[in-house]
C-alpha positions, 0 to 999 in steps of 0.5 A: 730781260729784267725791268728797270726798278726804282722805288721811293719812299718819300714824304715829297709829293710827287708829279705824274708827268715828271715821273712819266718823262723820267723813264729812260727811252725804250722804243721796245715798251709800247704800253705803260700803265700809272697808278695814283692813289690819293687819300680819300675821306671815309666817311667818319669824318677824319682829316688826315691820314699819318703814314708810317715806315721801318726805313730799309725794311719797307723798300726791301718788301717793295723790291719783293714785290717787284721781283715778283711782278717782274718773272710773271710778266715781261717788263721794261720798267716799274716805277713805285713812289710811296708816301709817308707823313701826314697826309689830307683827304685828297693827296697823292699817297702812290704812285705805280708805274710799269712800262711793258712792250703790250698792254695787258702786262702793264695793266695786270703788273700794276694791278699785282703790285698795288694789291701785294702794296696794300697787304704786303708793304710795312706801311702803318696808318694812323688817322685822325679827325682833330681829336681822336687818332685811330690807327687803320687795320687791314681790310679784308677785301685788300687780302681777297684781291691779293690772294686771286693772284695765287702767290 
């Protein structure tokens, strides 16, 4: 049976426990696993994080994903909110959902989906520290996560 998928890409913070509550009832999932990720400071001192994305191209890369996650494992849903537009250190910027009938589909499902986002999602970031903008490469350790699950 496939998953119930939904994905968002939005510029609207997002609540966890309302994501949570709007999965629709299945006494069949045992397990679910969330993920958030939030912008955290570097380091270097930048204040804000701009996400940018190609509408319609992002959200079929992100369905890529899903259906990737949802033939390796057996899932009831997958819930991904992904933000855009400024972001500061602190913000939620993802959120992933998964809803299994066992733990260890949920867990690993979550973990696949977030490394393929990280390396895979037609995502741009730009930060900025008030003065100087620099757009974020990709890191290497973001593709040696991806790749250990052998797609």
């Amino acid at each position: 049976m496939a998953a119930r998928i939904t994905i968002s890409v939005q510029e609207a913070d997002f609540d966890l426990g309302a994501e949570q509550k709007a999965l629709p009832p299945d006494p069949s999932a045992g397990a679910m696993a969330a993920f958030v990720g939030t912008v955290r400071a570097d380091g270097t001192g930048f204040e804000a994080l701009t996400l940018e994305h190609y509408p319609g191209m992002t959200e079929r890369q992100l369905e890529n994903i899903t259906a990737k996650a949802d033939t390796r494992w057996s899932l009831a849903d997958i819930r991904i909110i992904h933000r855009t537009g400024r972001l500061s250190v602190g913000d939620q910027i993802v959120l992933v959902i998964t809803r299994s009938r066992h733990r260890g589909d949920a867990f690993q499902a979550a973990e696949f989906i977030m490394d393929f986002l990280k390396t895979d999602a037609p995502f741009w970031k730009r930060q900025t520290d008030g003065t100087t903008d620099t757009w974020v490469d990709a890191r290497d350790s973001d593709t040696t996560a991806r790749d250990r699950w052998g797609e």
